[in-house]
Every structure is written in C-alpha cells, then in structure tokens.
C-alpha positions as CSV (number, residue, x, y, z in Angstrom):
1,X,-59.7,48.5,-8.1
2,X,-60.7,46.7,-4.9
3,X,-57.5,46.0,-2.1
4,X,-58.3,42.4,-2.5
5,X,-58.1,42.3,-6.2
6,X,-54.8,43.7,-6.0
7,X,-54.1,41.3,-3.5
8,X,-55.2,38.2,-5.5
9,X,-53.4,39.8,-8.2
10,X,-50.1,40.1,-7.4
11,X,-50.0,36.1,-5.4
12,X,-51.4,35.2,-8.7
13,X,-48.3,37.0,-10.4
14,X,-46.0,35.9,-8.0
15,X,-46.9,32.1,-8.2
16,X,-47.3,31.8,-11.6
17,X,-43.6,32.0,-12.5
18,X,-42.4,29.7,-9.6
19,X,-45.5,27.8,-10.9
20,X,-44.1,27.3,-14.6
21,X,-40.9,26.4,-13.0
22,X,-41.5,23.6,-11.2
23,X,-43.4,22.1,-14.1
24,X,-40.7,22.8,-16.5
25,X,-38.6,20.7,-14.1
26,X,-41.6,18.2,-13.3
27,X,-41.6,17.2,-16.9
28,X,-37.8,17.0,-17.6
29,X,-37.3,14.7,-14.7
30,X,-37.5,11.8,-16.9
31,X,-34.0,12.9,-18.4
32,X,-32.6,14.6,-15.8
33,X,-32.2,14.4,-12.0
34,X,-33.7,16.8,-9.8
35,X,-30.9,19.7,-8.9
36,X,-29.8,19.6,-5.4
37,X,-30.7,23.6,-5.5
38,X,-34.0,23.0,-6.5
39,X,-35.4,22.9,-3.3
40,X,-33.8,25.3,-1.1
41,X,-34.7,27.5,-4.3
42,X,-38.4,27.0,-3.9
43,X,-38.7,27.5,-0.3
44,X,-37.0,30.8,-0.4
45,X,-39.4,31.7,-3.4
46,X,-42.3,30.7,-1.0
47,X,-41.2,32.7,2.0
48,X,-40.0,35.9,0.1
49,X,-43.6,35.6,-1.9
50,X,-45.6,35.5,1.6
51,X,-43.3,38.2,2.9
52,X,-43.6,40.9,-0.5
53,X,-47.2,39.9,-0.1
54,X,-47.9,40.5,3.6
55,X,-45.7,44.1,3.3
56,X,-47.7,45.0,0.0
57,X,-51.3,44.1,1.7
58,X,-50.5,46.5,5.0
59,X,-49.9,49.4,2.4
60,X,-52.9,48.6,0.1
61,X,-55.0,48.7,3.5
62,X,-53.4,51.1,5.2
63,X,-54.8,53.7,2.5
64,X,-58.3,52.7,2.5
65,X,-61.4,53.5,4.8
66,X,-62.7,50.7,6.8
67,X,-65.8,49.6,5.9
68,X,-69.0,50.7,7.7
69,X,-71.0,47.7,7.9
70,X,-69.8,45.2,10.8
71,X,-69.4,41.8,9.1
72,X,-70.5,38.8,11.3
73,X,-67.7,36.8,12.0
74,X,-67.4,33.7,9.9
75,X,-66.5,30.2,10.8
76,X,-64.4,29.8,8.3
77,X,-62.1,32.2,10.0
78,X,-61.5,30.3,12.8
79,X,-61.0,27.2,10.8
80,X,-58.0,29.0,9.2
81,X,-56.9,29.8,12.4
82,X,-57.5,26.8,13.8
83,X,-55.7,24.9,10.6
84,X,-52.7,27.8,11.2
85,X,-52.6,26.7,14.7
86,X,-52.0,23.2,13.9
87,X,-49.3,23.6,11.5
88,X,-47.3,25.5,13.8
89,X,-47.7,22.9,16.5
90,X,-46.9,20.1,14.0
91,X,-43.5,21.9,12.2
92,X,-42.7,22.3,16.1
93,X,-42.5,19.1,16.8
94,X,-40.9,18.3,13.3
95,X,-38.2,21.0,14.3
96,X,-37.7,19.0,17.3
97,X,-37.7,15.7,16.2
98,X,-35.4,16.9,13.3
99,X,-32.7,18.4,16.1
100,X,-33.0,15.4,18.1
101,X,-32.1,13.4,14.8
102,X,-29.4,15.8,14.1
103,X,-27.6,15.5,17.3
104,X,-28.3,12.3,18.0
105,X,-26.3,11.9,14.6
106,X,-29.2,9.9,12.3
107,X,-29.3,13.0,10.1
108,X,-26.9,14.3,7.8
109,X,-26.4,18.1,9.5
110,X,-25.3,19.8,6.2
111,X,-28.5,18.8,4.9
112,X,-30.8,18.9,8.2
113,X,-29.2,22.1,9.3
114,X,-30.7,24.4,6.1
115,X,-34.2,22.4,6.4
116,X,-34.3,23.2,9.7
117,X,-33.9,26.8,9.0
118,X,-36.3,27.2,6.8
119,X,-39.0,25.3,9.0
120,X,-37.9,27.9,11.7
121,X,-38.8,30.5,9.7
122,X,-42.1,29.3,8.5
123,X,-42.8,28.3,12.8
124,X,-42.0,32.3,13.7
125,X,-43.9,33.9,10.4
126,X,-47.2,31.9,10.5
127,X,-46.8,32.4,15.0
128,X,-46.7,36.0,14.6
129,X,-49.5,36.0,11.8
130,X,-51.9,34.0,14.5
131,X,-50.7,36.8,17.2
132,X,-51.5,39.8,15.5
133,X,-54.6,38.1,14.1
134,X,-55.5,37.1,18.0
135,X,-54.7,40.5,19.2
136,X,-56.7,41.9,16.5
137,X,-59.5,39.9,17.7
138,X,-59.0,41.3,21.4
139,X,-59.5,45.2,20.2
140,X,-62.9,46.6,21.0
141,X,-64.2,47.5,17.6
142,X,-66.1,50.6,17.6
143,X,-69.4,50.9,14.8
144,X,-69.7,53.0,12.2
145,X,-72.2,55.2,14.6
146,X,-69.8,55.7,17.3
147,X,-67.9,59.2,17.4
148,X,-65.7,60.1,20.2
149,X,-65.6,63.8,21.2
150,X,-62.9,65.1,22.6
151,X,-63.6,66.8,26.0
152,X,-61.6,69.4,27.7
C-alpha cells in the first residue's frame, strides 16, 4: 500500500467519527441546546487529529525510498502555502483583537481565555508547518543520477 493511501486512510478514519458526531448533535438541536463542551470538544479532536496524523506520516515516509523522478513543482503548492500563510496572518490578528477585547474587558475572559488558546495553538502548528515546508524548499535537492564518493 502506497504512504499516501495510508495517509488518506487514517484522516478518513479519524474524521469520520468526529464527523457522525457532530451530525448526531446537528440533528437533535431541534430538542436540545448545544452543550457548552461541545465545542472545546471538537477543537481538541481537530488538533489531536492533525497532530496523530502529522507523527504517523513522518514514520510512513521515513521508511520509504524517495522517488527517482524529480516532480516539477506545482502551483497548487504554493497556493496552499500561500492560503496557509494567510490564515496564520488572519488568526494573528484575531488573537490580537481577541486580547485586546479581553483586557479591555468587552469579552467574557473565562470564555475568551480557552478560545484564545486554542487559536494559539492552531497560529504555532500551521507556522511551523510553513517553516519546515519553506526550509525544505531551501535544501539543494540532488537527482536520482548524482552519487557522492567519499574521498580520502
């Protein structure tokens, strides 16, 4: 089985349940309010899902050979980067804004407070995904018909 299949594989089998969750809840709404947990509940699901997935990709990879043929680089790569880019610049400023409101006492802080974290943590995870993918991007790739001898 191909790394990517597993990949696709285990997002799909992590979302699915969180998936069947939130429409259970969706459709009782009608009769019941939303839980104040609810929430808080789903964005922990989210992160720990893009964390387990992020570990279990490095150790699918890490086993394989890289591929001989250099790919040409897409532009839909940089779009996701570029997208990536702007979502970090805009829950910045939301972060911001937020404390701002916070302090400045607009916001209810037991509520503001948690949001806050979570947005903090989404900021630093997708950050450190566009810097390793940017100092990827920096690394001299060598072809497949390069071979380095080692000289004495």
């Amino acid at each position: 089985m191909k790394p990517k299949t597993k990949i696709l594989a285990l997002i799909f089998g992590l979302v699915l349940p969180y998936i069947a969750l939130v429409m259970y809840f969706a459709l009782r709404i009608q009769e019941h309010p939303l839980p104040t947990w609810f929430p808080y509940f789903g964005l922990s699901y989210i992160l720990a899902t893009m964390i387990v997935v992020m570990v279990f990709s490095r150790k699918v990879y890490r086993g394989t050979q890289p591929e001989g043929v250099e790919k040409p680089r897409s532009v839909w790569l940089w779009l996701g980067r570029a997208w990536m880019s702007y979502l970090v610049a805009v829950w910045s400023g939301g972060f911001l804004w937020g404390a701002y409101l916070t302090f400045k006492g607009s916001l209810e802080w037991q509520r503001s407070v948690p949001a806050g974290a979570f947005l903090l943590v989404f900021i630093a995870l997708f950050s450190w995904a566009l810097y390793k993918d940017f100092k990827r991007l920096r690394k001299p790739t060598r072809s497949a018909g390069d071979k380095t001898t080692n000289k004495s």
